[in-house]
N, C-alpha and C positions, 0 to 999 in steps of 0.2 A: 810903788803904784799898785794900786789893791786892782786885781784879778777879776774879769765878770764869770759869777758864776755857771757853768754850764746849764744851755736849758733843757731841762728833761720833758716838755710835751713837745722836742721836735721829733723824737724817734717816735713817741705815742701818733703825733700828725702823721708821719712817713708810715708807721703802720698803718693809720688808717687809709692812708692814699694805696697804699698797694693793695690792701684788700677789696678796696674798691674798684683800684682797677682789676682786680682776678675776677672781681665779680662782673667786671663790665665784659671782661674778655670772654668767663662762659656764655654769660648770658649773649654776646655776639656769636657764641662760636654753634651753640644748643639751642634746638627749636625750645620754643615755651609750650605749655600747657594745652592753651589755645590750639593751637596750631598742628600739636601734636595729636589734640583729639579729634579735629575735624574730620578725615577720612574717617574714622568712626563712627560719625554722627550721619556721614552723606550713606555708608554704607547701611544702617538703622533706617532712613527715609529711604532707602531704594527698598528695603527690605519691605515696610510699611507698604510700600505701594505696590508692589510685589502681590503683598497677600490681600489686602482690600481688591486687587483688581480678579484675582482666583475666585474669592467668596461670591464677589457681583457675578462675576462667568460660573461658579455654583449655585447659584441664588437662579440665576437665567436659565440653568437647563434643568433645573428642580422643577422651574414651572412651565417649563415645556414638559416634561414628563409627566406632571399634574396633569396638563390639559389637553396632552394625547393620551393619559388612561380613564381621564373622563366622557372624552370623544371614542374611544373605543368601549368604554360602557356603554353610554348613549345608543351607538350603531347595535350594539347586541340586545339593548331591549328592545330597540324601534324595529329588530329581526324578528325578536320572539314574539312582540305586537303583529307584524304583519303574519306571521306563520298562524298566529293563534286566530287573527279575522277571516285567511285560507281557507285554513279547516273551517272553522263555524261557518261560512258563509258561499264555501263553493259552489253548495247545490242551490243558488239562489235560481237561476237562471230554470236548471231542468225540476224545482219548486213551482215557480211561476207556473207552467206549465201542466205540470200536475195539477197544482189545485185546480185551476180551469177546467179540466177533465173531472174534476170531482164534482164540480158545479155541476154537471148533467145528473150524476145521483139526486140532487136535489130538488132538479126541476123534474124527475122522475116520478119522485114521492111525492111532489106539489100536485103534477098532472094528473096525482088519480082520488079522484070523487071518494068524499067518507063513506057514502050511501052505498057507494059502488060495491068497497074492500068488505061491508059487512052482506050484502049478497051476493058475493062472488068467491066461494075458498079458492081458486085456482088464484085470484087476482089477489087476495091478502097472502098468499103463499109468495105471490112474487113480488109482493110489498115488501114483506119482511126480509125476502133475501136484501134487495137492493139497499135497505137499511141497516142490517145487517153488514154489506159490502162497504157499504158510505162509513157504517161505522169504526170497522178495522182501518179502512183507508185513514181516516182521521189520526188512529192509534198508533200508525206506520208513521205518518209525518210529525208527530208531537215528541217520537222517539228519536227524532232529528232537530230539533227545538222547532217546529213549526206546528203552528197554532190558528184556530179558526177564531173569529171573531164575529158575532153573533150580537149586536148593541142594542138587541131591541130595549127602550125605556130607559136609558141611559142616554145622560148628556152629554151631546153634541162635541166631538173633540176633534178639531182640526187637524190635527195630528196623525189621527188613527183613523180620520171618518172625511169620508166624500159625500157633502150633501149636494142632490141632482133635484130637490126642489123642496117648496115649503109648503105647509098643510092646516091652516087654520084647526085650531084646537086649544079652546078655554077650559080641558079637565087638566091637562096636564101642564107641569111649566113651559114657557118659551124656551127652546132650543132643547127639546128633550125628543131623542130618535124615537119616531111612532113606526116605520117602518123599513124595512130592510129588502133593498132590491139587491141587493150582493154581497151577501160575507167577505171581508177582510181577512186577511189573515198576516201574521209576524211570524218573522224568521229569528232566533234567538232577541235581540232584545231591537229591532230595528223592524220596520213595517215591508212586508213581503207584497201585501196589495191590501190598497185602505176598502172599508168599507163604504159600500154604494146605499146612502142612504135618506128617507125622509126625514123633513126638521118641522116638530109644531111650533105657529107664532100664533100671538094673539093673547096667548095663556099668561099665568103669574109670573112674575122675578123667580130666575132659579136659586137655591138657596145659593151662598157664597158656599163656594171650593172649599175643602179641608184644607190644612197644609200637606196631609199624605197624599190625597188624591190630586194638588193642582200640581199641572205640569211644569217642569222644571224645564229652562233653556238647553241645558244640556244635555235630558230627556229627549222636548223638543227635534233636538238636533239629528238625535240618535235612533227616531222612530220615524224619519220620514223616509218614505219608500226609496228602494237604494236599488239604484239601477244596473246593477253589477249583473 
């Protein structure tokens, strides 16, 4: 009775079976890949958010210190603005007052008759002081930015000039000062006291403004009498 031959891919099956199960058995026994590298990955996003959340909170007090050394520039020029309007403008008050008193020099040298001063040497002696006085006086205050203002034949400026009535006059243009009932005068670049003035109507169109001569808004602004 003939023999069955032994089969040889049973040991080949049985190795593969045990290999498979060693394999099943690490692989139950040993985390995978996966798994292994996740704490790795959550530690990389904490990290992440970590530092985005530092950069925002650097970002944030960058521009807080921006915009407290902007604010602390700010305050030191609006200091040395105001220190620098102080000085220019302290004597406005005891100005005011002066030139007032200066006004009487004038009405001095008005009150006395031409006819008078040339037969009178005592009275043109004391013309000439008082002019003489008037004229230093003026010299003292212009060495302080203050200045008289004198508009005769010059046109009419709101700004600088108080006109107290109108005077029919067909030689000269409409609104052109023909007369000066009181000097003006400016304190550096701002009006100390405008001048008291007549205005001609009736006369030609004044010519149109230059662009250097017409006044500027912010001129305007800066020349109206300052009650300081």
């Amino acid at each position: 009775m003939a023999t069955k031959p032994p089969d040889k891919s049973e040991p080949k099956n049985g190795a593969q079976g045990a290999a498979s199960a060693a394999h099943g058995a690490a692989a139950a026994g040993e985390p995978g890949q996966d798994e292994a590298a996740m704490p790795q990955h959550e530690a990389r996003k904490r990290l992440d958010d970590i530092i985005a959340a530092l950069n925002t909170e650097a970002a944030d007090l960058k521009d807080r210190l921006l915009r407290a050394h902007a604010e602390v520039e700010n305050i030191r020029k609006r200091s040395e603005r105001e220190k620098e309007e102080t000085a220019k403008y302290a004597i406005t008050r005891l100005a005011r007052d002066i030139v007032g008193v200066g006004d009487n020099f004038q009405r001095a040298i008005d009150a006395v008759p031409a006819d008078a001063v040339q037969q009178d040497s005592a009275l043109k002696s004391f013309l000439e002081g008082v002019t003489l006085t008037e004229r230093e006086l003026l010299n003292v205050l212009e060495r302080y930015g203050i200045r008289k203002m004198a508009p005769i034949n010059e046109p009419f400026n709101p700004h600088l000039h108080q006109a107290v009535m109108e005077m029919p006059r067909t030689d000269v243009p409409a609104g052109t000062v023909v007369q000066v009932f009181q000097a003006g005068y400016t304190i550096e670049d701002r009006v100390l006291r405008p001048a008291m003035v007549v205005v001609a109507k009736g006369g030609p169109k004044p010519a149109p403004a230059t662009e250097a001569g017409a006044a500027t808004p912010d001129a305007a602004n800066n020349s109206r009498p300052n009650k300081g």
